[in-house]
N, C-alpha and C positions, 0 to 999 in steps of 0.2 A: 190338107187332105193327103193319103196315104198315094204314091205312085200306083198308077190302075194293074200294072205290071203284076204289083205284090199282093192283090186280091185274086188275080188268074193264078199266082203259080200256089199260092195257101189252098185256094179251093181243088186244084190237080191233086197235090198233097193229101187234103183228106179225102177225095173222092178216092183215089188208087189205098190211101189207109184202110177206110173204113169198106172197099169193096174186100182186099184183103182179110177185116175182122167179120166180117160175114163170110166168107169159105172157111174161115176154121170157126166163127160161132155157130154151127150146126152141132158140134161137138159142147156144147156150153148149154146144163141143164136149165139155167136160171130164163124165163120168160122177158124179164126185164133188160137183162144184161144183150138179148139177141136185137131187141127193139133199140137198146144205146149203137146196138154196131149200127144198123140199119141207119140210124139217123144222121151215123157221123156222115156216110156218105152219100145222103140228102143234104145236110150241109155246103158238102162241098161241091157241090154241082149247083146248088145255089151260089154260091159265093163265086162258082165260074160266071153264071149267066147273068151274076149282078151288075160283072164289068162291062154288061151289052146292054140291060136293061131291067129296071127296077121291077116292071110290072111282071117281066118274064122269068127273074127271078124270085119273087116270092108265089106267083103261082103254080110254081114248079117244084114249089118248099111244100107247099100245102096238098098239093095232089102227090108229090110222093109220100108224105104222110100217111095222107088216106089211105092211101093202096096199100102201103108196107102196115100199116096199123091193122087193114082187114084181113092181110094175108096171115098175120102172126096171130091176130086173135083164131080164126078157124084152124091153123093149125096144131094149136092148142087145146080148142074144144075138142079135134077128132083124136087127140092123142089122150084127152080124158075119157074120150068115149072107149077105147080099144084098152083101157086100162092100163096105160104105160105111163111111166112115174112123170114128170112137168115139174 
């Protein structure tokens, strides 16, 4: 098995990346490509709290899912509603 070290500092890594691809994917027309930032750094906050505990990282994978999944779907619906391109 992999040193636990190298699971904490990959997960720092994509959490500070994919928080970075979220402040500039607001600039990013594509629906899907906003949902890949979002997740990269639900990943990586997983992959932090995996090296504490199995149970607390994967429900921690799944409820930011949810959340980031309902936020992106409404604010997509209201940007179809007000007529602005998606």
């Amino acid at each position: 098995m992999l040193d636990l070290a190298i699971w904490v500092y990959a997960g720092l890594a994509l959490a500070i990346f994919g928080s970075l691809a979220m402040v500039i994917g607001p600039g990013v027309k594509d629906p899907i490509i906003r949902t890949i930032n979002s997740e990269v750094a639900s990943v990586g906050v997983c992959l932090v709290l995996l090296s504490y505990n199995h149970t607390l990282a994967l429900l921690t994978l799944i409820a930011t899912t949810v959340v980031i999944t309902l936020i992106l779907l409404r604010a997509v619906s209201r940007l179809e509603e007000i007529g602005a391109d998606v």
